[in-house]
mmJSON file of the N, C-alpha and C atoms, coordinates in Angstrom:
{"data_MODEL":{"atom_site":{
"group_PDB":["ATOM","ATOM","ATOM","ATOM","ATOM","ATOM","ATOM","ATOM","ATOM","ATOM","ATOM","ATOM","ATOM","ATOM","ATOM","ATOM","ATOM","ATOM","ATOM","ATOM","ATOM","ATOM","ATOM","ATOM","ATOM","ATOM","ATOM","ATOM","ATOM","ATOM","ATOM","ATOM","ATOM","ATOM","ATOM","ATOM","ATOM","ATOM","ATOM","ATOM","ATOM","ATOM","ATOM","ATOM","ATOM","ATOM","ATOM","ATOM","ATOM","ATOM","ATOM","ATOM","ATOM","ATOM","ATOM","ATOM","ATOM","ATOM","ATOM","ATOM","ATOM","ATOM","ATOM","ATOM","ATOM","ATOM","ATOM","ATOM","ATOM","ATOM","ATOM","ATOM","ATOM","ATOM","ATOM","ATOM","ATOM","ATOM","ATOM","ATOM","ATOM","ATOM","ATOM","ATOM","ATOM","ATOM","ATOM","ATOM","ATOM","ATOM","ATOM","ATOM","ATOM","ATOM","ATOM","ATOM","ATOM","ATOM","ATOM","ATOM","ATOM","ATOM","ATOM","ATOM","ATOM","ATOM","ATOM","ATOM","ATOM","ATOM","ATOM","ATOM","ATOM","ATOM","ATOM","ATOM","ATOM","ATOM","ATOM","ATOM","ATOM","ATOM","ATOM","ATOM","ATOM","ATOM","ATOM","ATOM","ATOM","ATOM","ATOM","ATOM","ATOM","ATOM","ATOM","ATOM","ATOM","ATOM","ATOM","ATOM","ATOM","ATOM","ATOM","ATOM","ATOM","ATOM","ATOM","ATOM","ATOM","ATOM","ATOM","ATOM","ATOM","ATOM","ATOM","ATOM","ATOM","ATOM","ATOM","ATOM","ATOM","ATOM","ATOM","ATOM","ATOM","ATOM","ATOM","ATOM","ATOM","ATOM","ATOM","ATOM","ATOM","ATOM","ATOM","ATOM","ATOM","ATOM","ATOM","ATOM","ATOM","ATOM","ATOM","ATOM","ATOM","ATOM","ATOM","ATOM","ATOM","ATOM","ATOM","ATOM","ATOM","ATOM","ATOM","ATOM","ATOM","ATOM","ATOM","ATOM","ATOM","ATOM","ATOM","ATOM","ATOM","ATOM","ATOM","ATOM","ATOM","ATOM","ATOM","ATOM","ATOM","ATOM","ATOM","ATOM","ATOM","ATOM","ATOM","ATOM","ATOM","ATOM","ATOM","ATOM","ATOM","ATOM","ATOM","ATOM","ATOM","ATOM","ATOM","ATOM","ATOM","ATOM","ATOM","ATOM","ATOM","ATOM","ATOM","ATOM"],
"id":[1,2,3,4,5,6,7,8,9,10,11,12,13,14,15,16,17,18,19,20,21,22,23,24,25,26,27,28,29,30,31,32,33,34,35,36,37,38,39,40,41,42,43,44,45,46,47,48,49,50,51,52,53,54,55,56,57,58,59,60,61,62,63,64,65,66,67,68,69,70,71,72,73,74,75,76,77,78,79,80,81,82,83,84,85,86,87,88,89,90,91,92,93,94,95,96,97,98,99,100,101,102,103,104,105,106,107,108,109,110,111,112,113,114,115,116,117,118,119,120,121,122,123,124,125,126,127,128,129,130,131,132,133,134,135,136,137,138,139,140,141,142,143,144,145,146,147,148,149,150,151,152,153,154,155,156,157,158,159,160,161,162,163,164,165,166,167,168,169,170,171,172,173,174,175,176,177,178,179,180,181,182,183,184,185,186,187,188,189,190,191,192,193,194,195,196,197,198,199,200,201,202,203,204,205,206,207,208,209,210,211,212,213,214,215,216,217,218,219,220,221,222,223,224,225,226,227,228,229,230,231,232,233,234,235,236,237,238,239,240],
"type_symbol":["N","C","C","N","C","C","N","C","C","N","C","C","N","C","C","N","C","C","N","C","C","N","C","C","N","C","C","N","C","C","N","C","C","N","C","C","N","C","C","N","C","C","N","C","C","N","C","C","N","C","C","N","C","C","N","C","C","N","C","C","N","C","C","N","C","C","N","C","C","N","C","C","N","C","C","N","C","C","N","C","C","N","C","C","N","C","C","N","C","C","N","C","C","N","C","C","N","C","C","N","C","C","N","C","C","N","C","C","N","C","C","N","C","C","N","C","C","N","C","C","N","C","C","N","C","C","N","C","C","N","C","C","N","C","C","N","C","C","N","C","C","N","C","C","N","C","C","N","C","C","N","C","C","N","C","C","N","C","C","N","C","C","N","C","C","N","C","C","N","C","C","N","C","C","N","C","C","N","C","C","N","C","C","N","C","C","N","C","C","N","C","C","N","C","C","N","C","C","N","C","C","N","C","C","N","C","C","N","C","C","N","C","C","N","C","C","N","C","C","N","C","C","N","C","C","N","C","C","N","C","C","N","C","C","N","C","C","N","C","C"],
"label_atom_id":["N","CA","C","N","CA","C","N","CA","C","N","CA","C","N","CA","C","N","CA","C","N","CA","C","N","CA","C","N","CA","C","N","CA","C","N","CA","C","N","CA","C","N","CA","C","N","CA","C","N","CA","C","N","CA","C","N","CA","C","N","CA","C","N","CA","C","N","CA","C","N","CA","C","N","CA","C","N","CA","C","N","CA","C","N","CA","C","N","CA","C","N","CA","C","N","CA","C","N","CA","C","N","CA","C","N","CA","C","N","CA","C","N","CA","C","N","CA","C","N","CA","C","N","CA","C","N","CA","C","N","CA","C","N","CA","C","N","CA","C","N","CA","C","N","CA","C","N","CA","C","N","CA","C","N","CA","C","N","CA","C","N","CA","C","N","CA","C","N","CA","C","N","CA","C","N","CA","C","N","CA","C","N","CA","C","N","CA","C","N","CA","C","N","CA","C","N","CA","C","N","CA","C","N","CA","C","N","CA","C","N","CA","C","N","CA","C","N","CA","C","N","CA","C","N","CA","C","N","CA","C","N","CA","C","N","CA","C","N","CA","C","N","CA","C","N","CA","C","N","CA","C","N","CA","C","N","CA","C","N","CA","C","N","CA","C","N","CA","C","N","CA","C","N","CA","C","N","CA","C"],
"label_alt_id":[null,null,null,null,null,null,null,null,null,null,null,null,null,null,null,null,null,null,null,null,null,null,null,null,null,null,null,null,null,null,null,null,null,null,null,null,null,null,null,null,null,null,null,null,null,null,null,null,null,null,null,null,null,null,null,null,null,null,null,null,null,null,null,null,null,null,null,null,null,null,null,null,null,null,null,null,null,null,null,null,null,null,null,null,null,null,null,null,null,null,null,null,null,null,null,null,null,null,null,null,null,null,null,null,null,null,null,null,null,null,null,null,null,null,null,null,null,null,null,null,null,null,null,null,null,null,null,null,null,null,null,null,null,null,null,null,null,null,null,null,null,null,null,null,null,null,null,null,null,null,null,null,null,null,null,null,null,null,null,null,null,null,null,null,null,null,null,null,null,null,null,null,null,null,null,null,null,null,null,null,null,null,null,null,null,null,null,null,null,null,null,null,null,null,null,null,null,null,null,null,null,null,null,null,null,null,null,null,null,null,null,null,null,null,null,null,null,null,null,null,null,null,null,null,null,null,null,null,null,null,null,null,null,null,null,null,null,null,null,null],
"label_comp_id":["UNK","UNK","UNK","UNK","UNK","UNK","UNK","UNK","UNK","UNK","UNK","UNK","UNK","UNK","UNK","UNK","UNK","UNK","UNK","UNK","UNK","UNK","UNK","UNK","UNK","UNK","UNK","UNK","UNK","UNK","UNK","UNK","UNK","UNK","UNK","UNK","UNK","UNK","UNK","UNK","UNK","UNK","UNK","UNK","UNK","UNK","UNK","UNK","UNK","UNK","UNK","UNK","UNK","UNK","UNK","UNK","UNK","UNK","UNK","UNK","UNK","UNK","UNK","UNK","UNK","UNK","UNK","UNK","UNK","UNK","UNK","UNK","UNK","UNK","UNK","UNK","UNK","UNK","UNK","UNK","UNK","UNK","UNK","UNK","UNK","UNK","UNK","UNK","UNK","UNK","UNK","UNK","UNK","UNK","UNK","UNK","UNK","UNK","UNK","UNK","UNK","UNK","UNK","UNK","UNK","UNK","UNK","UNK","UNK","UNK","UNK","UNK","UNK","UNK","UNK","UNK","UNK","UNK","UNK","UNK","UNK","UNK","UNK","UNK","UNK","UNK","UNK","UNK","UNK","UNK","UNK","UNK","UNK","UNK","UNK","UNK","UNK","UNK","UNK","UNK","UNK","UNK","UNK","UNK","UNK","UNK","UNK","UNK","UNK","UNK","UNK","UNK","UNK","UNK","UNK","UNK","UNK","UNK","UNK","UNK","UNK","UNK","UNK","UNK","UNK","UNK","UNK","UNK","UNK","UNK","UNK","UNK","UNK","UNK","UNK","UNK","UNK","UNK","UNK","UNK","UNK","UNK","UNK","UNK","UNK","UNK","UNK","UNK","UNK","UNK","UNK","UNK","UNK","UNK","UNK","UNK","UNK","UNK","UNK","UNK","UNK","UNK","UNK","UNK","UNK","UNK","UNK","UNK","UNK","UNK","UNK","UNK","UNK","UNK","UNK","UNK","UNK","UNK","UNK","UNK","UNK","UNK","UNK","UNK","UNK","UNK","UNK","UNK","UNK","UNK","UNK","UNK","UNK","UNK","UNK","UNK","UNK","UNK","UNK","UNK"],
"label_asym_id":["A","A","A","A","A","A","A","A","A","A","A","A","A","A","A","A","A","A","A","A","A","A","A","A","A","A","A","A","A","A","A","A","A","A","A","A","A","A","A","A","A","A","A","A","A","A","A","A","A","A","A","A","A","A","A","A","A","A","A","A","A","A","A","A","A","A","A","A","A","A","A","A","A","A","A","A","A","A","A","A","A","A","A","A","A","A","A","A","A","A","A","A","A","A","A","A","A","A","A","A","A","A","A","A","A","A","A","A","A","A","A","A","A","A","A","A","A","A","A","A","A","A","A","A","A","A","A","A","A","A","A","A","A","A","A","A","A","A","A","A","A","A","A","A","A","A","A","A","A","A","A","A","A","A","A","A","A","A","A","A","A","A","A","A","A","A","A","A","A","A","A","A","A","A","A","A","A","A","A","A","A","A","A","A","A","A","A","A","A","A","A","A","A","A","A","A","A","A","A","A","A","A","A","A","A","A","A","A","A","A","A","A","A","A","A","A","A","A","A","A","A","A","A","A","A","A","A","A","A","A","A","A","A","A","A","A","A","A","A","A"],
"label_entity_id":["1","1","1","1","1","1","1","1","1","1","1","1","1","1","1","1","1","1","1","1","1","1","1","1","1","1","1","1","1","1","1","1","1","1","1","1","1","1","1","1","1","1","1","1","1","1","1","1","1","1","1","1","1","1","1","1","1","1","1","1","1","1","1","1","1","1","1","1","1","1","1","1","1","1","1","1","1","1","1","1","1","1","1","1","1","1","1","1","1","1","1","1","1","1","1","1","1","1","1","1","1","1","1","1","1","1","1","1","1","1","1","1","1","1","1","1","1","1","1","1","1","1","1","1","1","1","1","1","1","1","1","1","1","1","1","1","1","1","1","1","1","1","1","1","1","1","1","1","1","1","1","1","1","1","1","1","1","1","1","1","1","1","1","1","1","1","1","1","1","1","1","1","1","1","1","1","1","1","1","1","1","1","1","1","1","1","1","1","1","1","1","1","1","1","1","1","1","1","1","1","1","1","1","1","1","1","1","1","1","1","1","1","1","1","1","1","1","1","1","1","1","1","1","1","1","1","1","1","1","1","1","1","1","1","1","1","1","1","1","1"],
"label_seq_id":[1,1,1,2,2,2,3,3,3,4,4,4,5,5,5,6,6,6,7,7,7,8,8,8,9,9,9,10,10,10,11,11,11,12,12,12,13,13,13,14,14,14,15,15,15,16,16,16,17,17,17,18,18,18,19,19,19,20,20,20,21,21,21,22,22,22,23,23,23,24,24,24,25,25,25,26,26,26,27,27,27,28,28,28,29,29,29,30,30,30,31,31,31,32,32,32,33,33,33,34,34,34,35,35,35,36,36,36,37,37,37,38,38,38,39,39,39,40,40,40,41,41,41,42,42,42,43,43,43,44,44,44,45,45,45,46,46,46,47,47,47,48,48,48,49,49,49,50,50,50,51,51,51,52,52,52,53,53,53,54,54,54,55,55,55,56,56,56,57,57,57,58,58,58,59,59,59,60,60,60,61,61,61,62,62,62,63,63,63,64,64,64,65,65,65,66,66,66,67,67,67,68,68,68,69,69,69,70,70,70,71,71,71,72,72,72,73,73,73,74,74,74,75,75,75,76,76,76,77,77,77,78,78,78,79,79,79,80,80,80],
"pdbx_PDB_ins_code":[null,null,null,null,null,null,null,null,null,null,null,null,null,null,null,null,null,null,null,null,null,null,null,null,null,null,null,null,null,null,null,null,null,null,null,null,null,null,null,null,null,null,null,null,null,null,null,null,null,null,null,null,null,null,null,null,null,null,null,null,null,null,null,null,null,null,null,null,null,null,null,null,null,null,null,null,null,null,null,null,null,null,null,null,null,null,null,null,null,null,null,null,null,null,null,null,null,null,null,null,null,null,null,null,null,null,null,null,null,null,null,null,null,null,null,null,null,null,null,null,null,null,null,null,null,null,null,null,null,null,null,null,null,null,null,null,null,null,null,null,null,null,null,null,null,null,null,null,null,null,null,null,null,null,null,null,null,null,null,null,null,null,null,null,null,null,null,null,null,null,null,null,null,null,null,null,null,null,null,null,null,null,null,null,null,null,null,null,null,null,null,null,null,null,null,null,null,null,null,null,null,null,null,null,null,null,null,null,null,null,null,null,null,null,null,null,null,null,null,null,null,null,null,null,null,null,null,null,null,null,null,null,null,null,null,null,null,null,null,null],
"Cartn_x":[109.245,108.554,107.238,106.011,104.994,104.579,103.977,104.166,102.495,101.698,100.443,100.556,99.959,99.44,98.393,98.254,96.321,96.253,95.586,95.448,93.904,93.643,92.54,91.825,90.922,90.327,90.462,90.976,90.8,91.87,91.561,91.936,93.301,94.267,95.96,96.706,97.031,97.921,99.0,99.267,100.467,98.791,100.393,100.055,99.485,98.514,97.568,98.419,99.439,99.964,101.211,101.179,102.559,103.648,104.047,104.853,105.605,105.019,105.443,105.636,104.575,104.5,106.037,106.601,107.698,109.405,108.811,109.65,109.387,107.707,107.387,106.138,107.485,106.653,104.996,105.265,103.977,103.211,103.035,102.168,100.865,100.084,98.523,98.44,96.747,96.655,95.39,95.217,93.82,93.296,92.259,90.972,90.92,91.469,90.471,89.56,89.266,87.83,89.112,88.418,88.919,90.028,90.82,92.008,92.969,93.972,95.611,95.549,95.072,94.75,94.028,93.227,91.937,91.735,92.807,92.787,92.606,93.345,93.81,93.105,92.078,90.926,89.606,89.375,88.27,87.34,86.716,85.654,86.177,87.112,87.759,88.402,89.107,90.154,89.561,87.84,87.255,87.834,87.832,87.332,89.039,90.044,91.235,91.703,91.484,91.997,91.646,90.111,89.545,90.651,90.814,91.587,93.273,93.566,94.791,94.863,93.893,93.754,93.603,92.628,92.265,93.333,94.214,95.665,96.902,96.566,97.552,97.401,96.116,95.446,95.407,95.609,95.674,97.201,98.139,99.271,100.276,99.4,100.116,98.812,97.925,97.187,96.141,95.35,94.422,93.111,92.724,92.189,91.759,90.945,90.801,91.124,91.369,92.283,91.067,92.173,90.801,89.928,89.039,88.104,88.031,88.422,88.812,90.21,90.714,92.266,91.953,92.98,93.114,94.82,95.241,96.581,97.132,98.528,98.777,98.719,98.48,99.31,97.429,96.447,95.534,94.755,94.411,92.799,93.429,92.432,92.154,91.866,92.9,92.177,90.969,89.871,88.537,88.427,87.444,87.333,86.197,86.027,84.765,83.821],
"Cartn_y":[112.14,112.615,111.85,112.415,111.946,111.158,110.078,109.019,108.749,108.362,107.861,106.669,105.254,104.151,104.202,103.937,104.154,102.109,102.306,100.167,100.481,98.82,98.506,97.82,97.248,96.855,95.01,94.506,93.002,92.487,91.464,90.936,90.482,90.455,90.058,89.641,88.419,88.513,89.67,89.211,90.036,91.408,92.495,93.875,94.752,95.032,95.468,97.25,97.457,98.744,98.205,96.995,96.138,96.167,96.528,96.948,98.425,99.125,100.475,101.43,101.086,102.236,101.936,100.208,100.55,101.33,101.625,102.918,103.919,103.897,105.598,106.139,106.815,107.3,107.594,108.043,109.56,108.962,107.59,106.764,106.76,107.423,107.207,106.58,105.909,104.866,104.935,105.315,105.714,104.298,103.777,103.064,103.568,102.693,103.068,102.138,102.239,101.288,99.997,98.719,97.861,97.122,96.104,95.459,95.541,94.932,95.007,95.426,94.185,93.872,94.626,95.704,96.206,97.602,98.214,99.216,100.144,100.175,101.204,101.481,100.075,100.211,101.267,101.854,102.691,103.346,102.436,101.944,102.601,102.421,103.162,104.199,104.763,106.008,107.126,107.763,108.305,108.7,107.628,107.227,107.526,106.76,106.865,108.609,108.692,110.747,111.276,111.442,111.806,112.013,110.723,110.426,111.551,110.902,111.429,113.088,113.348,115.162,115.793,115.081,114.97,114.982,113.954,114.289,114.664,115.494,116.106,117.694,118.013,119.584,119.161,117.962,118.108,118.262,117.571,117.614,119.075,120.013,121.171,122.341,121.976,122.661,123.389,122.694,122.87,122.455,121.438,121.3,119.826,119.407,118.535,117.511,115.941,114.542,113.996,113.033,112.291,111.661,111.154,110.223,108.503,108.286,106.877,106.691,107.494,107.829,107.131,106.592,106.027,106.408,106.21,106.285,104.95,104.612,102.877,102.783,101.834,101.075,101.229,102.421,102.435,101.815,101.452,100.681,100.368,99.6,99.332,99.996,99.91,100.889,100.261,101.648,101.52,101.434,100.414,100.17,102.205,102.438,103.257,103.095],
"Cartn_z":[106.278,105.116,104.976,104.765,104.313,103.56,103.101,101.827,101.93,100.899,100.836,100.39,100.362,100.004,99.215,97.652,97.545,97.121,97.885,98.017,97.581,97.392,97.046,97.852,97.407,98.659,98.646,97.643,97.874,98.985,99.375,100.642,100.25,100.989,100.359,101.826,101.869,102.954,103.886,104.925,105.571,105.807,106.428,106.796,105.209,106.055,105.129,104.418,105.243,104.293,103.748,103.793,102.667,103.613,104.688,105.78,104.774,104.658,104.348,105.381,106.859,108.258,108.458,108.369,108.638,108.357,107.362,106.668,106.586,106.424,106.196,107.751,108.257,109.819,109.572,108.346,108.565,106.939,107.329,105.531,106.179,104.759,105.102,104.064,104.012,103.071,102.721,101.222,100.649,100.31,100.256,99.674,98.341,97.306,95.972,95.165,94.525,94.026,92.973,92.911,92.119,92.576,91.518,92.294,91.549,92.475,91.567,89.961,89.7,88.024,87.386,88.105,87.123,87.963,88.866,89.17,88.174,87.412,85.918,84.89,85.073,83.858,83.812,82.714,82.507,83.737,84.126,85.142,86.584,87.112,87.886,87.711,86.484,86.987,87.241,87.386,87.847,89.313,89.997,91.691,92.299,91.038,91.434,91.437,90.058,90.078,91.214,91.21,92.554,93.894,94.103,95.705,95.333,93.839,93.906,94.319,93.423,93.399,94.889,96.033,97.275,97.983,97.583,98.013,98.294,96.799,96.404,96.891,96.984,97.666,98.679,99.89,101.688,101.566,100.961,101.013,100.815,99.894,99.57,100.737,101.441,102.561,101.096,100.282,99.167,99.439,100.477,100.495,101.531,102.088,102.963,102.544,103.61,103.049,102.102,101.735,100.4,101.244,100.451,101.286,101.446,102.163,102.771,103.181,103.506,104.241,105.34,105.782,107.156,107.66,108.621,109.153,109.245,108.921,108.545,109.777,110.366,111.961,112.967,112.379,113.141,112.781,111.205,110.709,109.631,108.809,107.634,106.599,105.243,104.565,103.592,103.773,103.348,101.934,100.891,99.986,99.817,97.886,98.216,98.193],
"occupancy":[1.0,1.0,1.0,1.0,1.0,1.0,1.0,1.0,1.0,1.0,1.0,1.0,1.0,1.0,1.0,1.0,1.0,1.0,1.0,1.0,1.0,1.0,1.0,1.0,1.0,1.0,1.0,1.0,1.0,1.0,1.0,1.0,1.0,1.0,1.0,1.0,1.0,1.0,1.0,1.0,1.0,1.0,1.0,1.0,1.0,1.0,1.0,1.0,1.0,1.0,1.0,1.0,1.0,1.0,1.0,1.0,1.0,1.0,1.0,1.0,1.0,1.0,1.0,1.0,1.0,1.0,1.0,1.0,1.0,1.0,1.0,1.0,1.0,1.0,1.0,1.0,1.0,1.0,1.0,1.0,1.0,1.0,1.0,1.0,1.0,1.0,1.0,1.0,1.0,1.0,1.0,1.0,1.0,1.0,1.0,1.0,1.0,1.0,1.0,1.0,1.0,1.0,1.0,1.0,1.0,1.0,1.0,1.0,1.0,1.0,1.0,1.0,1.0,1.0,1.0,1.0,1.0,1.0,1.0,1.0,1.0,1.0,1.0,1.0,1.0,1.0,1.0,1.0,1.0,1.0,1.0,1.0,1.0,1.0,1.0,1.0,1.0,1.0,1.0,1.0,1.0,1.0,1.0,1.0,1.0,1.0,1.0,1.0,1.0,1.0,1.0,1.0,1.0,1.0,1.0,1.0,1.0,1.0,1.0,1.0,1.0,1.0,1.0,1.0,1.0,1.0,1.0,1.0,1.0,1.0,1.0,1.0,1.0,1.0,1.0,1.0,1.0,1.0,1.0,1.0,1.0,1.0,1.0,1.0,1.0,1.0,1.0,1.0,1.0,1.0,1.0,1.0,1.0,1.0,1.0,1.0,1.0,1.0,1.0,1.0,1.0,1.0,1.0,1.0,1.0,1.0,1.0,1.0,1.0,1.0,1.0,1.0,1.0,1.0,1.0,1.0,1.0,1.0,1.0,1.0,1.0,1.0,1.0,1.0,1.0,1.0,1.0,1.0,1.0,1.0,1.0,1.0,1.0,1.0,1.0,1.0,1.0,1.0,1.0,1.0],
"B_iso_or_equiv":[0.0,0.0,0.0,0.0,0.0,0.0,0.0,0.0,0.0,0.0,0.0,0.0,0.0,0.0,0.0,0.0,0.0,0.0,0.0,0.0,0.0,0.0,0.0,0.0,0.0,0.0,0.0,0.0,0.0,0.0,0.0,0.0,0.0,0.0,0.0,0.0,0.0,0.0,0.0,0.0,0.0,0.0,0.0,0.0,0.0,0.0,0.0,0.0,0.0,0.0,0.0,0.0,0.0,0.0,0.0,0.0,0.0,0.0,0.0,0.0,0.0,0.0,0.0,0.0,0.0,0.0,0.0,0.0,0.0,0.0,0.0,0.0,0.0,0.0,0.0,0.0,0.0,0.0,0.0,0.0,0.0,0.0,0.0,0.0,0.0,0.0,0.0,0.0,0.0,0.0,0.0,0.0,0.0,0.0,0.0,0.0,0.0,0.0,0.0,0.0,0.0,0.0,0.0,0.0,0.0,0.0,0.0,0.0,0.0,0.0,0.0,0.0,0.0,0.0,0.0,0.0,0.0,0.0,0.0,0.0,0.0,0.0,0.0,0.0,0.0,0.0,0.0,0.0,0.0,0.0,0.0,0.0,0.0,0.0,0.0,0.0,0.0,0.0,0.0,0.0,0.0,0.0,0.0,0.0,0.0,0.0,0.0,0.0,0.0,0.0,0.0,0.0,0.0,0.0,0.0,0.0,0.0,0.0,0.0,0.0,0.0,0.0,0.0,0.0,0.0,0.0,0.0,0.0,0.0,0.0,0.0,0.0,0.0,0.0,0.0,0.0,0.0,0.0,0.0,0.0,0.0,0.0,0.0,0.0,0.0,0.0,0.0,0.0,0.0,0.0,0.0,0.0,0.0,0.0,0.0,0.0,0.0,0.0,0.0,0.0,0.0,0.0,0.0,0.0,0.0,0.0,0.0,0.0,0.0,0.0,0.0,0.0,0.0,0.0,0.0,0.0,0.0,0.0,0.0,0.0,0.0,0.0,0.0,0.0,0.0,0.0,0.0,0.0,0.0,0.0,0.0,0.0,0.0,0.0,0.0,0.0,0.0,0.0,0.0,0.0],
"pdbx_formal_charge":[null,null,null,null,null,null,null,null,null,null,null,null,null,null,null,null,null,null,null,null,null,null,null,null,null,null,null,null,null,null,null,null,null,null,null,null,null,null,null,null,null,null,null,null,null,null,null,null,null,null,null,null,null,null,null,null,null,null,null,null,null,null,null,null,null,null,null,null,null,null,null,null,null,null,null,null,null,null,null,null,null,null,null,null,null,null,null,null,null,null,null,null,null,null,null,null,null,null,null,null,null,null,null,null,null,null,null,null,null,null,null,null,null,null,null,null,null,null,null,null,null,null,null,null,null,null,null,null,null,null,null,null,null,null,null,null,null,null,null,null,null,null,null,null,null,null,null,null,null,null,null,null,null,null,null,null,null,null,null,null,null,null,null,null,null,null,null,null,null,null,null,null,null,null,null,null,null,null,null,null,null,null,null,null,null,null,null,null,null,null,null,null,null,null,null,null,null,null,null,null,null,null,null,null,null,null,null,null,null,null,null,null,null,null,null,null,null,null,null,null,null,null,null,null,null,null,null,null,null,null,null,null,null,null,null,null,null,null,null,null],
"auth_seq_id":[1,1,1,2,2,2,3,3,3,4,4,4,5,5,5,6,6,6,7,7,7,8,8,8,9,9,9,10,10,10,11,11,11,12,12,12,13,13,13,14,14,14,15,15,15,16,16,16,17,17,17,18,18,18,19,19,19,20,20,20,21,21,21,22,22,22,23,23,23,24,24,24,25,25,25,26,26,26,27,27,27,28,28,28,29,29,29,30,30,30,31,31,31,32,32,32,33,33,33,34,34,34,35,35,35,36,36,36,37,37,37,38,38,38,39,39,39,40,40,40,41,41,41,42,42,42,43,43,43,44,44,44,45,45,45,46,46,46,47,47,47,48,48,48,49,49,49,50,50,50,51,51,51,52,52,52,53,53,53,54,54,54,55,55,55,56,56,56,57,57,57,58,58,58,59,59,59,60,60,60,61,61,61,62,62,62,63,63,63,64,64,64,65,65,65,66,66,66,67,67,67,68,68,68,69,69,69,70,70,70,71,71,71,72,72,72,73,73,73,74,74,74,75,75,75,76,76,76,77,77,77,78,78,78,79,79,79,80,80,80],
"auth_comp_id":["UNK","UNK","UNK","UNK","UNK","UNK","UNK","UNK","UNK","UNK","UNK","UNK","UNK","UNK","UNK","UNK","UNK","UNK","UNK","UNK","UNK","UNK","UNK","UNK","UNK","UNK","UNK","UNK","UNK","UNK","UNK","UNK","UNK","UNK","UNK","UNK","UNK","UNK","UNK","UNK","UNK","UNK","UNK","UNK","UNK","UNK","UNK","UNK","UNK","UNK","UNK","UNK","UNK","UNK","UNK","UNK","UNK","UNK","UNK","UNK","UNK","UNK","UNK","UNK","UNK","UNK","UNK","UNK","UNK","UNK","UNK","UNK","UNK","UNK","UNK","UNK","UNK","UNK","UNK","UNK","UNK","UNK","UNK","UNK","UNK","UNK","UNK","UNK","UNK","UNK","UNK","UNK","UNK","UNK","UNK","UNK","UNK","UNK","UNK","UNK","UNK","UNK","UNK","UNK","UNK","UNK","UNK","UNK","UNK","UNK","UNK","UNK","UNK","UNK","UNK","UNK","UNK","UNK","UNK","UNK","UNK","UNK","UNK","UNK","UNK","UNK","UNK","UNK","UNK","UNK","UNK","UNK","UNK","UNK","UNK","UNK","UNK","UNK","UNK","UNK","UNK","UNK","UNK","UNK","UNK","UNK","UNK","UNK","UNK","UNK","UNK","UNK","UNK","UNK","UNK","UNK","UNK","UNK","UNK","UNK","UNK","UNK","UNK","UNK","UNK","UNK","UNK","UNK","UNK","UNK","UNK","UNK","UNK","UNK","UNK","UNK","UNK","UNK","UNK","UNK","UNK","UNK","UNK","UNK","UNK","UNK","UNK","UNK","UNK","UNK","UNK","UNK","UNK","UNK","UNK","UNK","UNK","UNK","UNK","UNK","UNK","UNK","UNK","UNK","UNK","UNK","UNK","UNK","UNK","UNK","UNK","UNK","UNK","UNK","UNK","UNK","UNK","UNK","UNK","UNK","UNK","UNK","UNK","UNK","UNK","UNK","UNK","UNK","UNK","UNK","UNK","UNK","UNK","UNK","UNK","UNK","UNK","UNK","UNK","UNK"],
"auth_asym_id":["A","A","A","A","A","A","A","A","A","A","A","A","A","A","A","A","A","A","A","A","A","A","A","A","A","A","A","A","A","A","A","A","A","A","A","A","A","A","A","A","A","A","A","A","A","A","A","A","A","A","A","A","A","A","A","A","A","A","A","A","A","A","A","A","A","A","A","A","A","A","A","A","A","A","A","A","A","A","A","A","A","A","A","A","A","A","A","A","A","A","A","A","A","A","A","A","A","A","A","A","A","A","A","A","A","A","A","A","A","A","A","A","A","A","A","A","A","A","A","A","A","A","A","A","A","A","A","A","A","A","A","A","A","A","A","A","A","A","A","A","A","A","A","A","A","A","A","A","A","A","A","A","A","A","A","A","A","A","A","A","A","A","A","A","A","A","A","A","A","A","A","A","A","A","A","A","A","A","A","A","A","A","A","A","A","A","A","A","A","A","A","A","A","A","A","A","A","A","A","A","A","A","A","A","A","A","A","A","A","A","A","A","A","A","A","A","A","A","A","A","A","A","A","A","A","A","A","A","A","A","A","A","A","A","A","A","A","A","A","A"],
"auth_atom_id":["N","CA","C","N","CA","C","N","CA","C","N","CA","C","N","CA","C","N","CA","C","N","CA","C","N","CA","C","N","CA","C","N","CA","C","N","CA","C","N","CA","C","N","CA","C","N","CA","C","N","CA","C","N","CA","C","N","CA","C","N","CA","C","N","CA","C","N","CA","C","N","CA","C","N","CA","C","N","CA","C","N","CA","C","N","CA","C","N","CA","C","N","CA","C","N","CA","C","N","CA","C","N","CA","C","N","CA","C","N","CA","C","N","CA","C","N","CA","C","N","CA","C","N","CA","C","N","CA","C","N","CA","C","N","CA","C","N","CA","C","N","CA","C","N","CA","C","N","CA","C","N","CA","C","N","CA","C","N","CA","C","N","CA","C","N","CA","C","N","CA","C","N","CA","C","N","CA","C","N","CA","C","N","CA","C","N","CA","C","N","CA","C","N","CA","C","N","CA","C","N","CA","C","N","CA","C","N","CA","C","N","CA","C","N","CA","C","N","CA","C","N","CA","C","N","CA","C","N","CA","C","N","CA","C","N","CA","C","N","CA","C","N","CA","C","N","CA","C","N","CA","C","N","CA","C","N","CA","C","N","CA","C","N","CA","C","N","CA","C","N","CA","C","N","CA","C","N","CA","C"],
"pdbx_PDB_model_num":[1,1,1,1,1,1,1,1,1,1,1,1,1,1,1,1,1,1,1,1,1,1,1,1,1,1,1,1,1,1,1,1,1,1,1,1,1,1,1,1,1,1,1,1,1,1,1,1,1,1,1,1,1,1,1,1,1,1,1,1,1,1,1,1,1,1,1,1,1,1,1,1,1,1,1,1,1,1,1,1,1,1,1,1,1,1,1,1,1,1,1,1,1,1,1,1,1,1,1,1,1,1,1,1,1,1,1,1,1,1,1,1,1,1,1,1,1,1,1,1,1,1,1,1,1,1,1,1,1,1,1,1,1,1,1,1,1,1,1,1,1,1,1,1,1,1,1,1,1,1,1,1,1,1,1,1,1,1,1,1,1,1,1,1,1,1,1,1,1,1,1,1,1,1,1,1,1,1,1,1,1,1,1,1,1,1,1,1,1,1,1,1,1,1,1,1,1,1,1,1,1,1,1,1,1,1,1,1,1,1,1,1,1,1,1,1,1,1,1,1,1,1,1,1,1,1,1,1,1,1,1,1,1,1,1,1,1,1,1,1]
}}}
């Protein structure tokens, strides 16, 4: 089954998709603006909806992947 990551971009020890590839075959992992603490605030949930909506229309074939998707296990995911 398919699973998304939306991470942020500050730097955090370990595997950068939390070791989630190792449970979820088929985890991609969005880039969203801000950090842990301040993801949620004002200033961002613009940038966050965005990705979600992006994802939610590639996932049901609506529309192309969000932007800063990566595949876990190949790169890094991209801040925006």
């Amino acid at each position: 089954m398919p699973a998304t990551l939306f991470r942020t971009g500050e730097e955090r020890p370990g595997a950068s998709d939390y070791g989630w590839s190792a449970l979820c075959e088929r985890l991609t992992i969005v880039g969203i603006e801000g950090a842990h603490l301040d993801m949620l605030e004002p200033q961002h949930l613009d940038g966050l909806r965005d990705r979600i909506m992006a994802t939610l229309k590639a996932a049901t074939g609506q529309g192309n992947h969000a932007s800063g998707e990566v595949s876990a296990g190949r790169a890094e995911a991209r801040s925006p």
